[in-house]
C-alpha positions as CSV (number, residue, x, y, z in Angstrom):
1,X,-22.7,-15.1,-1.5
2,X,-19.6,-16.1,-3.3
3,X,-19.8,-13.5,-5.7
4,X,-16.9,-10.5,-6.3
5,X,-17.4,-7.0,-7.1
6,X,-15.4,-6.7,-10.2
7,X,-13.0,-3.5,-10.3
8,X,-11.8,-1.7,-13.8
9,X,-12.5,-2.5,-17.0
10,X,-13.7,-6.0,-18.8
11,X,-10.7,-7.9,-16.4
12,X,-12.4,-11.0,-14.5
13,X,-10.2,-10.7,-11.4
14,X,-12.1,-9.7,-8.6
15,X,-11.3,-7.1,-6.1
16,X,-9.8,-9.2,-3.5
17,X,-7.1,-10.5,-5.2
18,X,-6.5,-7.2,-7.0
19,X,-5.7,-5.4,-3.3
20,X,-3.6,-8.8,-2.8
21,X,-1.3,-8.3,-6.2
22,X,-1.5,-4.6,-5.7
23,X,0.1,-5.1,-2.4
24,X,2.6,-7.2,-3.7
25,X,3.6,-4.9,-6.4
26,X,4.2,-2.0,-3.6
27,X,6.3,-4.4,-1.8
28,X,8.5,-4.8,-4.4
29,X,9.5,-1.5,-5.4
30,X,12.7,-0.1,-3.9
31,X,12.5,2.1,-1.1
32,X,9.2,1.1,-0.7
33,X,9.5,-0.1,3.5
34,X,5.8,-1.2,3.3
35,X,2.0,-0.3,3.5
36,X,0.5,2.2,5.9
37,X,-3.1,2.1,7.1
38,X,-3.2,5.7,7.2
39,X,-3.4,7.7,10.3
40,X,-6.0,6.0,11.8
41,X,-6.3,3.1,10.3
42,X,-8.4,4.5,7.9
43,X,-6.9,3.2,4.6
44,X,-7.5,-0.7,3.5
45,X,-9.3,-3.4,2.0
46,X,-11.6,-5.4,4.0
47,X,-11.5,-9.3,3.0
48,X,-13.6,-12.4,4.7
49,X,-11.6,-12.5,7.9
50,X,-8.8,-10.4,7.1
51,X,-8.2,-7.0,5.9
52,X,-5.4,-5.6,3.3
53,X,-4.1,-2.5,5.0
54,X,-2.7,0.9,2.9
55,X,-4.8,-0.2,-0.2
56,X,-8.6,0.9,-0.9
57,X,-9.9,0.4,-4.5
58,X,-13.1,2.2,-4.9
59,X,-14.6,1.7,-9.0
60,X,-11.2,2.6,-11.0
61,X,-9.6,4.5,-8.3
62,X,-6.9,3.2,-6.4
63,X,-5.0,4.8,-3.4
64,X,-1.6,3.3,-2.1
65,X,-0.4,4.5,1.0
66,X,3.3,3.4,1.9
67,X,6.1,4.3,4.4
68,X,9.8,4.5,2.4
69,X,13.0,4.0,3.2
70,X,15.5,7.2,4.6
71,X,17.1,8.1,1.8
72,X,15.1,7.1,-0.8
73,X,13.8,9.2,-3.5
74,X,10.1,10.6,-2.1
75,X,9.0,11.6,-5.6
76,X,10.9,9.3,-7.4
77,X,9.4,6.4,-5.5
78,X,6.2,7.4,-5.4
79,X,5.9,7.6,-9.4
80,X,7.7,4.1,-9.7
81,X,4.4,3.1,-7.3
82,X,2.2,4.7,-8.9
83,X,3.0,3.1,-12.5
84,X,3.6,-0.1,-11.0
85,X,-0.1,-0.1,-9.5
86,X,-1.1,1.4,-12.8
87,X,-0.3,-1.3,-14.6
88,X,-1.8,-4.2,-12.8
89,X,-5.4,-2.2,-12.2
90,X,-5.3,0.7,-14.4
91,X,-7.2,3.6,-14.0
92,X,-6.8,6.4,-11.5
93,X,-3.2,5.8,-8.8
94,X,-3.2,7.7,-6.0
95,X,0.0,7.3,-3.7
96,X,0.3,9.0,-0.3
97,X,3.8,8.8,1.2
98,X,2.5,8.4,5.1
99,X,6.3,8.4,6.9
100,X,9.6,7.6,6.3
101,X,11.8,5.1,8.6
102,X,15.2,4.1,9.1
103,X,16.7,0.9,7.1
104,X,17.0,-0.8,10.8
105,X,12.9,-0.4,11.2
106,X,10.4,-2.6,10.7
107,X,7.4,-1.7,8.2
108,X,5.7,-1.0,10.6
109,X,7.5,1.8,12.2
110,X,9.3,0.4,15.1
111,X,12.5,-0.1,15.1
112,X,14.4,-3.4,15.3
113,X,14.2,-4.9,18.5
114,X,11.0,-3.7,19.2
115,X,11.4,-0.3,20.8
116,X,9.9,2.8,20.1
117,X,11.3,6.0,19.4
118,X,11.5,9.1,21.7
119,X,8.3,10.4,21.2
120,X,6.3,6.4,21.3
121,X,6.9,6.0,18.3
């Protein structure tokens, strides 16, 4: 009890707060809408209590699922991911681009006000 399964190389931070900062970084990059759990809810980390969805880091692999902005750069914005993850946890950056949304929807894929979209979306 109390003890962390360290990720990467000879870094003390433990796993937990790595999918926390590896979130944030995401977050931050432009066009970046947020993180997707994958199609069924497949992709996270699992905390005490609480669970960090669209990241899983398994030994030095890291995969990043995200939903972007229309209009951004898919490519573009999935390298600026990818090094931006790389560079916090190192090793191996995966970054699946899971859907796409308007400017006017939420991260989560509904748009604002809370309806869905023609097909229940």
């Amino acid at each position: 009890m109390g003890e962390h399964r360290h990720v990467g190389g000879g870094d003390s931070q433990p796993e937990p707060e790595r999918a926390d900062v590896v979130a944030a970084v995401v977050r931050s990059v432009a066009g970046v809408a947020g993180l997707h759990p994958g199609m069924f809810g497949e992709v996270g980390t699992y905390l005490p209590g609480r669970r960090v969805p669209g990241i899983r880091i398994e030994g030095d692999v890291t995969e990043v699922h995200v939903t972007l902005f229309f209009g951004a750069a898919v490519r573009e914005t999935a390298a600026r991911v990818r090094d931006v993850v790389a560079g916090v946890v190192g090793g191996t950056v995966n970054v699946t681009v899971e859907d796409v949304v308007s400017p006017t929807t939420d991260s989560g894929g509904m748009a604002a006000g809370g309806s869905r979209d023609e097909f229940g979306r």
